[in-house]
N, C-alpha and C positions, 0 to 999 in steps of 0.2 A: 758395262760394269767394270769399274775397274781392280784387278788382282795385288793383296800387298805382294809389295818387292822383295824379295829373299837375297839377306845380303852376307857373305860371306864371313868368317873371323869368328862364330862363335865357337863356345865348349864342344867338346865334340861329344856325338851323339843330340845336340839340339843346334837350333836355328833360328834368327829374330828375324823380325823384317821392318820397315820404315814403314810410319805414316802415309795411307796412299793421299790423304788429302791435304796432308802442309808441302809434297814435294821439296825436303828440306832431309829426307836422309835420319830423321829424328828417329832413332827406334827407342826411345826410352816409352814411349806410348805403347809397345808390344811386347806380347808375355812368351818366352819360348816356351818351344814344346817337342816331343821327341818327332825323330824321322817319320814315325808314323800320320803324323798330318800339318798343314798348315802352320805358321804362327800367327798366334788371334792378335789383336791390337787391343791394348788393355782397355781402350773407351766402350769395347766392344761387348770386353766380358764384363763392365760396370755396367753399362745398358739393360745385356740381359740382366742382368742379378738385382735392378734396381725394378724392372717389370716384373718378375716373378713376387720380390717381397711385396710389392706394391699390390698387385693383381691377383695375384693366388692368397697370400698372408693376410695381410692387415686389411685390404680392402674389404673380402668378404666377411673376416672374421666381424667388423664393423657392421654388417648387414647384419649377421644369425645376433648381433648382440640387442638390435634393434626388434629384429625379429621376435626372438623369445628370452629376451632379455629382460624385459618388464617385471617379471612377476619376480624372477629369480635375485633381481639387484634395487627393487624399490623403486619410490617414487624418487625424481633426479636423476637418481644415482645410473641409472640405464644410456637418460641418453650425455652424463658425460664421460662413459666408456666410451661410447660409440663414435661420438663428434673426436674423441682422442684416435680411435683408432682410424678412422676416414680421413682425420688431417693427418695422420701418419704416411696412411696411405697413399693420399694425394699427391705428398711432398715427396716420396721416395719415388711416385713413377714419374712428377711431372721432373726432378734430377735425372731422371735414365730418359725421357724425350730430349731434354736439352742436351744431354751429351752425344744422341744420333743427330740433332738439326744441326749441332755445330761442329759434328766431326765427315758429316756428308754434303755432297755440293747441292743434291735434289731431293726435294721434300716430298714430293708426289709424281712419282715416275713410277708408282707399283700401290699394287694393292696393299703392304704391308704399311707401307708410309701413310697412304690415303685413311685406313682404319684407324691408323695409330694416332692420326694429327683429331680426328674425327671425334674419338675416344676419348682424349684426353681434353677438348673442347666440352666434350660433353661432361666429366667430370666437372670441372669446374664450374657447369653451370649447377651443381650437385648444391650446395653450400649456397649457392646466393639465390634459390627459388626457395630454399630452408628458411634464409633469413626473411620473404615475402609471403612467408605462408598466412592463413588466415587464422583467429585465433580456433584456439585447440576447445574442444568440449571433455567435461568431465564427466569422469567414471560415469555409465548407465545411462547417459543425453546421448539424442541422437545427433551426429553429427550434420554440418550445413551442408547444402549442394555445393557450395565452393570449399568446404573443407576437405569434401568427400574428394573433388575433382585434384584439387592440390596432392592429395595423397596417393592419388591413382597416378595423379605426371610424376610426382617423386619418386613411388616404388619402380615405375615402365626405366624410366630415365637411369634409375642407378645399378637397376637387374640390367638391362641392356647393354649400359659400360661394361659389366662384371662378361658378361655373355663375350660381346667382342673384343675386347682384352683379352680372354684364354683362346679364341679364334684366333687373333691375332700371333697369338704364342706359335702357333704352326705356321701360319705365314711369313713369322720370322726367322725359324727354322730353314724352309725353302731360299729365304733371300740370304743366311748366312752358308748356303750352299751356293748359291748364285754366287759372293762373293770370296769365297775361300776353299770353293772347290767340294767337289763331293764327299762325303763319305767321314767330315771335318766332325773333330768331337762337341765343339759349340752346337752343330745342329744336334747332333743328339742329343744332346742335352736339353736343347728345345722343346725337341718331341715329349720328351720326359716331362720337363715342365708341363706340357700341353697336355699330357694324359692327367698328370695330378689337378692343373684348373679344372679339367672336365668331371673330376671323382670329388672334386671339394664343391662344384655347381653343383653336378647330379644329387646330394646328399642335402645340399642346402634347399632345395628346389621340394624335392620331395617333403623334408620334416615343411615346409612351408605349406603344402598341399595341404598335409597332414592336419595342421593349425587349422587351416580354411577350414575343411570339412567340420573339425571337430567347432569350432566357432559358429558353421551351418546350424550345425544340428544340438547346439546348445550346452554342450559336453565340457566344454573350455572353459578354463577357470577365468571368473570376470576379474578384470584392472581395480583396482581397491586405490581411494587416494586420491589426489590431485591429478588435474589435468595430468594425462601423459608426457607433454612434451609444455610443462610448462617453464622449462626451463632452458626449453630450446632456442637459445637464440648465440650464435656464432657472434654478432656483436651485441656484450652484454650493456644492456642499459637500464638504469637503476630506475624501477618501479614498472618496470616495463614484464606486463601479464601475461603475454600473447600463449 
């Protein structure tokens, strides 16, 4: 692994360091920091900050909007919160991947890499099984075995992302220890992240529970209106029911 360079001349009391991977001396890509730790490399602290908003923020708030969204925002109007905030989502962590593929020389030399490239694959296949879903049933029909099945890969598939993305958030924490030395404020900060994804899943998980049951046992207020997701479709095509 290789350590940035610490390179003399700055303010005193802080310290910058070069690029370890342009070999070019460039420190304008690093943020200083005081004696007490490391200097982070600005792609580094965009990284993090672009998987947090992504991962922790917008992505799941995109989930609980689909989740229990329905009743509260109407017909439509639900899921084009939701498509907003999941393409929010997407874009802001698929920018903070492209800034670790193209600021490090190995993309799968660790478990952090391997989840992450994993992750974010599987994101995107988020939006284009949406757009081949089968048509939607209204209010009080029961739904098809392939509608049923579609829904069941949809929800596995984007709870899953959501799951190893805040995993991920601690194994990132270890590799910016790997790379910048122990005890460095970036991992802390990691960690941090990593407790809030696990308090923003655990809450989401649970009121989800919570749904199930009360939908079990007939308690749940029913969908009123038009198909739920009839307006679901990422590429809008006019006249198009699904």
């Amino acid at each position: 692994m290789v350590t940035p360079k610490v390179i003399s001349g700055a303010a005193a009391g802080q310290h910058t360091c070069c690029d370890a991977t342009d070999g070019k001396g460039n420190d304008k890509l690093c943020v200083a920091e005081s004696f007490s730790g490391p200097a982070v490399p600005g792609w580094l602290l965009a990284h993090v900050a672009c998987m947090v908003l992504g991962w922790v923020v917008l992505l799941p708030a995109g989930v609980s909007i689909a989740a229990f969204g329905k009743e509260r925002f109407g017909d439509g109007q639900w899921f084009a919160h939701h498509r907003s905030l999941q393409t929010m989502g997407l874009l802001v962590a698929t920018g903070g991947a492209l800034l670790a593929i193209t600021n490090v020389s190995s993309h799968a030399d660790s478990s952090h890499t391997i989840i992450g490239l994993f992750v974010m694959v599987l994101a995107w296949l988020q939006p284009l099984n949406a757009f081949m879903r089968p048509h939607a049933t209204a209010a009080g029909e029961v739904a098809t075995a392939a509608r049923k099945s579609w829904e069941t890969l949809h929800k596995t598939a984007g709870r899953s992302a959501l799951v190893l993305a805040v995993l991920n958030l601690a194994l990132g924490s270890r590799a910016a220890n790997a790379y910048l030395g122990q005890g460095n404020s970036l991992a802390q900060k990691g960690w941090f992240a990593f407790a809030l994804g696990v308090l923003v899943l655990c809450q989401l998980f649970v009121k989800m529970a919570r749904k199930g049951k009360e939908e079990e046992s007939g308690t749940a207020k029913p969908a009123e209106g038009k198909p739920q997701d009839e307006e679901m479709n990422y590429l809008v095509v006019p006249g198009d029911k699904r």
